[in-house]
C-alpha positions as CSV (number, residue, x, y, z in Angstrom):
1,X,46.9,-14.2,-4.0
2,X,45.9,-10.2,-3.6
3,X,41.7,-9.9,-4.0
4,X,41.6,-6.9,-6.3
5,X,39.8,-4.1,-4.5
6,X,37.5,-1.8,-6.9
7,X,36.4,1.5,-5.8
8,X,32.7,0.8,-6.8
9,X,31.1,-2.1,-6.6
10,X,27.4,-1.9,-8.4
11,X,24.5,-4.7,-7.6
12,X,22.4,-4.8,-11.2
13,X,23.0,-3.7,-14.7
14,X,19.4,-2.1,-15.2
15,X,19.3,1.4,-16.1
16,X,20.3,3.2,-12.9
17,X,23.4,0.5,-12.5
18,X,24.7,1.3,-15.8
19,X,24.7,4.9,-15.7
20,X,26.3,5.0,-12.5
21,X,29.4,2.7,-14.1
22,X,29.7,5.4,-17.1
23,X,29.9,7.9,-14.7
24,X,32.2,5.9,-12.3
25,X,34.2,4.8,-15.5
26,X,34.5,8.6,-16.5
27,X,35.6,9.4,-12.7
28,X,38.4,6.9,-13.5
29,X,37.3,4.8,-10.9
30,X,37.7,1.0,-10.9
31,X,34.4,-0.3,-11.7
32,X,32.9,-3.6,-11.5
33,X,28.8,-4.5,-12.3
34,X,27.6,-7.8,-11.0
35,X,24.3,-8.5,-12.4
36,X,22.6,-11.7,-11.7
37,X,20.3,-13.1,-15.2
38,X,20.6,-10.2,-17.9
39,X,21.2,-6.6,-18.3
40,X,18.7,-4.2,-18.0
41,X,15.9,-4.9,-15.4
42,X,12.3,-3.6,-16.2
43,X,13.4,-2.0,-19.3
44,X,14.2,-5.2,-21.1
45,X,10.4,-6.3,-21.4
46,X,9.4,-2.9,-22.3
47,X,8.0,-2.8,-25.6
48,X,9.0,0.7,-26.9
49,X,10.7,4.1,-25.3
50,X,9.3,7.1,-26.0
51,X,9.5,9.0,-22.2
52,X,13.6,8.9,-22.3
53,X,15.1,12.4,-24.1
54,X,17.0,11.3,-26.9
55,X,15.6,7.9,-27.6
56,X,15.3,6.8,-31.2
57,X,12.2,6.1,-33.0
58,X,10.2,2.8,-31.8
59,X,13.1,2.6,-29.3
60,X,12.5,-0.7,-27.7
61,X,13.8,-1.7,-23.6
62,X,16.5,-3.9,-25.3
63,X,17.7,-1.9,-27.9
64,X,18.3,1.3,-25.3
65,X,19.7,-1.0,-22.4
66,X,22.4,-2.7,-25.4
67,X,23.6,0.8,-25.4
68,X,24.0,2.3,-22.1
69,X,25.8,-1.2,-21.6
70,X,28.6,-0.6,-24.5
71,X,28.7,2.9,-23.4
72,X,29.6,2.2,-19.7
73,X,31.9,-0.7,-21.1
74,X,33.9,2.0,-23.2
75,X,34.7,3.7,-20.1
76,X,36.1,0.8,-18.4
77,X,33.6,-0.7,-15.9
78,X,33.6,-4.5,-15.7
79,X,30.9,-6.6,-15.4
80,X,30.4,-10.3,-13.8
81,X,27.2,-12.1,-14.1
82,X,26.6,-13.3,-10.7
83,X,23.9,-13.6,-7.8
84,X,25.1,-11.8,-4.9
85,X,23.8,-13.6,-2.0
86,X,24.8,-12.1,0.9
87,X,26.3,-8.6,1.6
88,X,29.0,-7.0,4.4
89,X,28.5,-3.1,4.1
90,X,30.0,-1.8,7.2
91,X,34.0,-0.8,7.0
92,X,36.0,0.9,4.7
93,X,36.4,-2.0,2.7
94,X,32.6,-3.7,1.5
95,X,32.3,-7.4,0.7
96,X,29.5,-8.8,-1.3
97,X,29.3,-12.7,-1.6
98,X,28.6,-14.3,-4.8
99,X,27.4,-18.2,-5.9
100,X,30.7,-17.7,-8.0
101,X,32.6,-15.6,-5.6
102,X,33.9,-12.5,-3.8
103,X,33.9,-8.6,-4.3
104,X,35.5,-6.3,-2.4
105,X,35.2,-2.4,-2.6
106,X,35.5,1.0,-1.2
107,X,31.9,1.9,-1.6
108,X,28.9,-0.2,-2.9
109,X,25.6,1.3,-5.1
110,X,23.0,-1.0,-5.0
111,X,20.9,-1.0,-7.8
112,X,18.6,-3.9,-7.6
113,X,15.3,-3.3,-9.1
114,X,12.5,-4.2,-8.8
115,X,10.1,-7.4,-10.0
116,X,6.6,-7.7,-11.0
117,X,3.9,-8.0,-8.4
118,X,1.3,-11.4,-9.1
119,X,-1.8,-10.9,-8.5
120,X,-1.7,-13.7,-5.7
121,X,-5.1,-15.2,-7.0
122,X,-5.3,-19.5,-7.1
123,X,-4.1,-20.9,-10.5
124,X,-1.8,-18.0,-11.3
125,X,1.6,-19.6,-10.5
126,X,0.8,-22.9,-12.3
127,X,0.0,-21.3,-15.6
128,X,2.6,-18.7,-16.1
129,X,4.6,-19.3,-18.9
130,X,1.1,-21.0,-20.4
131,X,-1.3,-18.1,-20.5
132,X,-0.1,-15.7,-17.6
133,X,2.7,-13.5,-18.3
134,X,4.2,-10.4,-16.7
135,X,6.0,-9.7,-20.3
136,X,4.3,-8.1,-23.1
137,X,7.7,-7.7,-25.3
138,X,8.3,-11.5,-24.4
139,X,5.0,-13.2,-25.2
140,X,2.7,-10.6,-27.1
141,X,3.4,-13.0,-30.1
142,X,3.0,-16.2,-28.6
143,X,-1.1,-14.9,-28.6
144,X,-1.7,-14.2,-32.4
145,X,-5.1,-13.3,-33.4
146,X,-6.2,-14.4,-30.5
147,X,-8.4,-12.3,-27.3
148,X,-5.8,-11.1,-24.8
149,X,-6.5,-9.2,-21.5
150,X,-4.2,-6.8,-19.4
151,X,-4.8,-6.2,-15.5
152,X,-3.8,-2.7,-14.6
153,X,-4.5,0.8,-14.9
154,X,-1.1,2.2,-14.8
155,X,1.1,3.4,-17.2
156,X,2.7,0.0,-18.2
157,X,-0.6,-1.5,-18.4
158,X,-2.3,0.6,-20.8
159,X,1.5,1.2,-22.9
160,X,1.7,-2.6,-22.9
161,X,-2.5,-2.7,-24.1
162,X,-1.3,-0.8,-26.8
163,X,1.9,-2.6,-27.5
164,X,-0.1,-6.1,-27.4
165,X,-2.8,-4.6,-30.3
166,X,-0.1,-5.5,-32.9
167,X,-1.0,-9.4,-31.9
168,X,-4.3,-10.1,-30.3
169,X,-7.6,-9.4,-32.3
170,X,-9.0,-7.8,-29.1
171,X,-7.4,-6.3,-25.9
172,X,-9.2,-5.6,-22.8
173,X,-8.0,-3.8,-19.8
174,X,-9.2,-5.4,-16.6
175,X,-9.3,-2.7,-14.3
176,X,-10.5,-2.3,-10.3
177,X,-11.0,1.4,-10.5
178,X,-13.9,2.8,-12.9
179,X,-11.1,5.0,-14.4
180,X,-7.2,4.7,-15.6
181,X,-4.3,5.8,-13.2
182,X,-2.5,6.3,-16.4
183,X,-1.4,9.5,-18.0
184,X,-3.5,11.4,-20.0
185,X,-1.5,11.0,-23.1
186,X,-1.2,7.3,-22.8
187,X,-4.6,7.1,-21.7
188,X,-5.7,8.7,-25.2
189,X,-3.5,6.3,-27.3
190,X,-6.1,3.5,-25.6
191,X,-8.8,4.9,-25.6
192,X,-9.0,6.3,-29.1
193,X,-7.8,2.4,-30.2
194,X,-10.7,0.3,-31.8
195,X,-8.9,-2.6,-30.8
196,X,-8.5,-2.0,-27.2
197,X,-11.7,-2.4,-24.9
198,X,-12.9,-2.3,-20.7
199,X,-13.7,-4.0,-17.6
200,X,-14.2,-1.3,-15.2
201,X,-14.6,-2.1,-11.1
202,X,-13.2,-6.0,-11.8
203,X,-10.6,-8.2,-10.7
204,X,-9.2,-11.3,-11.7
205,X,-10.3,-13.4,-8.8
206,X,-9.1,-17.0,-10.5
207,X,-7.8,-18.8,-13.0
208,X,-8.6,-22.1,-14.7
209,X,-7.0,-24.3,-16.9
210,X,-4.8,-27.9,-17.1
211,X,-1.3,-27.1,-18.2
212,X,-2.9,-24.3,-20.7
213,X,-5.2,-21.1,-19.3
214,X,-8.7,-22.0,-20.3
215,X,-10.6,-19.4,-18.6
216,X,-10.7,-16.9,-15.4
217,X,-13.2,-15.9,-12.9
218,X,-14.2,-12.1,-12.7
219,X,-15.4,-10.3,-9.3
220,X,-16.9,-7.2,-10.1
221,X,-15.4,-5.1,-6.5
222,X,-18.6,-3.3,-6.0
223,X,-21.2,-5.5,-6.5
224,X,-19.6,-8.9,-5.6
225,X,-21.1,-10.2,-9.1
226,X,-18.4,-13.3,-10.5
227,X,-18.0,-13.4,-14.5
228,X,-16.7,-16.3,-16.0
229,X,-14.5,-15.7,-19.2
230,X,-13.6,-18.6,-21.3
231,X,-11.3,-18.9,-24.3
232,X,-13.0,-19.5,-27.9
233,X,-13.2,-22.6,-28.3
234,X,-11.3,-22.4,-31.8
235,X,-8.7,-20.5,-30.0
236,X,-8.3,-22.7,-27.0
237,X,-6.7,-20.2,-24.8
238,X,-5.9,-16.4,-24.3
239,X,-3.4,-14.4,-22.6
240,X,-3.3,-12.6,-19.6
241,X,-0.6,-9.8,-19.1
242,X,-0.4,-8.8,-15.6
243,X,1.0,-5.2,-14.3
244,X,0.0,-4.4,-10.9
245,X,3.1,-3.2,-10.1
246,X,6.3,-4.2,-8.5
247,X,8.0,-6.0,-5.5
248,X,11.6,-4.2,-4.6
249,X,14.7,-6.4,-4.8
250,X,15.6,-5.4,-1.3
251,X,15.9,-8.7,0.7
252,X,19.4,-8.7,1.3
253,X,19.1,-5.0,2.6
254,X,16.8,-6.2,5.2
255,X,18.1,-5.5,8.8
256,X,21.3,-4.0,7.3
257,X,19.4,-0.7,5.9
258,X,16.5,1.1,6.3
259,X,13.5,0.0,4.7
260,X,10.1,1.4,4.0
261,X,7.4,-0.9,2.1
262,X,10.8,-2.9,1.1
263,X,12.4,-0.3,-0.5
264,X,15.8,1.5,0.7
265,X,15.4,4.8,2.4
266,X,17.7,7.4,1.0
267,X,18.4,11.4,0.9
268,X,18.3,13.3,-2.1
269,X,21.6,12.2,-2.8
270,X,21.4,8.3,-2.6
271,X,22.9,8.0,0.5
272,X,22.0,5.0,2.7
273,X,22.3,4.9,6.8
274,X,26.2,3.5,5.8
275,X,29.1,5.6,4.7
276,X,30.1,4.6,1.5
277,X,26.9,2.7,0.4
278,X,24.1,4.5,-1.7
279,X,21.3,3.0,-3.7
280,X,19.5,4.2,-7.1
281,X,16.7,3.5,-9.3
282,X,13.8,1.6,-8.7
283,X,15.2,0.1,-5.2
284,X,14.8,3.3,-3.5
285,X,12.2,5.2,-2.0
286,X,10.7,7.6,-5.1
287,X,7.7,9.2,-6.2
288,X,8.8,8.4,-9.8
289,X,10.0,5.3,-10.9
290,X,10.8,5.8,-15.4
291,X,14.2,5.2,-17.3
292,X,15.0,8.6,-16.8
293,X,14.7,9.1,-12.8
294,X,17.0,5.6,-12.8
295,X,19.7,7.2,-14.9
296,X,19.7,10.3,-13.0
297,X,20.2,8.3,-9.9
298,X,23.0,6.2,-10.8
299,X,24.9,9.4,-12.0
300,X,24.3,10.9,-8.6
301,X,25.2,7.8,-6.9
302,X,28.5,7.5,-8.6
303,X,29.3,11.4,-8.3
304,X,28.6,10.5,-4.5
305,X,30.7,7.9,-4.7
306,X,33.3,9.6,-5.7
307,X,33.4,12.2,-3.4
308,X,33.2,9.8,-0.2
309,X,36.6,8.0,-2.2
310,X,38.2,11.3,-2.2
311,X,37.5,12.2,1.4
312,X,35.1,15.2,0.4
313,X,31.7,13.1,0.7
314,X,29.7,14.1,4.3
315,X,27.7,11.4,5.7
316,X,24.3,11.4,5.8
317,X,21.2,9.6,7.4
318,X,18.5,9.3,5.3
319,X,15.4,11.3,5.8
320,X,13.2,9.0,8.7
């Protein structure tokens, strides 16, 4: 029995992935998404849009992902849900290796993310899911009326502080810096919020609780000083959203391309080290990482793509 052979083979259905199937659909190229959970990546616990041209009013991750799925589906690319775990990229013919099976192509775009960072302190793997979460879109209700903190200073942080206003009766940003990384506009939205409130220089060092977050331990990073916050006792908890970043999907890569800080090293043009295999979106090595800079990355890819198929593609080493 002949393996069908697909001229693009694209690891993740976030938003770089998908873009790079409608434009590899468009190109009348055989296309074929293998995502392992759920479409969308980092954008599916994003509250609302409202950085991506076009995006409708209160946009939410889901809602925007639902589409640039249908749209890529209209122009033909297929789509498997499956864990790659383990990848052959040298050749003119790549094979990734599934838990369900086998895919073969003429070029591969890897488009694997990226996850959220822990903060690494003791008590915060046993009590995700029960006070700790990395999702404000998933669990902002779950904490009704209730206090709820976010650590981070980023962008996602302080959008998510806002976001989680509509539930908790307080929010306070646990921050290590004595000022916000975020942008100025976003920075405004907190800042002029009456709900939304600080803890500048601080880290969450620990936290406490049996089956149920109870209360965390503060260190204050300049003057060593520990705070002990604990839920109201009518409450019984509170909830802690944590965005400190992200780890890059890259472990399969490792050895087979070049890395820096685990993420794939490319040139402008999403070429890898490999002929025929380019990556996009948050996996690579960027300055920016929004919806936006993803898109535009997976339509470069599978331009790229293209050309290499056609014979008109020159190869090139990423930048050291």
């Amino acid at each position: 029995m002949n393996q069908t052979i697909y001229d693009v083979l694209i690891i993740g259905a976030g938003p770089a992935g998908l873009a790079a199937a409608l434009y590899a659909g468009r190109a009348r190229l055989s296309t074929l998404v293998i995502e392992k959970e759920k479409d969308g990546g980092q954008i599916v616990i994003t509250a609302e849009i409202d950085n991506y041209p076009g995006s409708l009013e209160h946009e939410s991750g889901p809602s925007l992902v639902a589409r640039m799925a249908d749209q890529a589906a209209r122009f033909g690319a297929e789509k498997v849900y499956d864990m790659v775990v383990d990848v052959h990229l040298e050749g003119e013919i790549k094979r990734l290796v599934g838990k369900k099976g086998e895919y073969l192509g003429r070029t591969v775009i890897i488009a694997t993310g990226a996850h959220p960072r822990p903060i690494g302190c003791p008590g915060e793997k046993e009590l995700i899911g029960k006070g700790v979460s990395y999702c404000a879109t998933c669990d902002g209700n779950f904490f009704e009326d209730m206090e709820i903190f976010v650590v981070g200073g980023g962008d996602t942080a302080v959008e998510e502080a806002v976001y989680l206003t509509k539930f908790g009766r307080k929010v306070t940003i646990i921050h290590r810096r004595d000022e916000l990384r975020a942008v100025k506009s976003i920075q405004e939205k907190a800042m002029n919020n009456p709900k939304i409130h600080f803890m500048w220089d601080s880290v969450v060092s620990r936290f406490h609780g049996d089956g149920l977050l109870e209360a965390m331990t503060l260190k204050n990073v300049k003057t060593g000083k520990e705070t002990l916050i604990e839920a109201d006792e009518e409450d019984g908890t509170f909830g802690v959203f944590v965005f400190v970043g992200f780890i890059p999907e890259s472990q399969l890569f490792v050895d087979k391309l070049q890395l820096r800080n685990g993420y794939i090293v490319t040139d402008a043009l999403m070429h890898t080290g490999i002929p025929g295999v380019f990556a996009a979106g948050d996996i690579r090595e960027k300055s920016l990482r929004q919806v936006i800079t993803a898109a535009a990355d997976g339509a470069i890819a599978a331009m790229e793509a293209n050309a290499y198929i056609e014979g008109a593609c020159p190869v090139n080493q990423p930048n050291p």
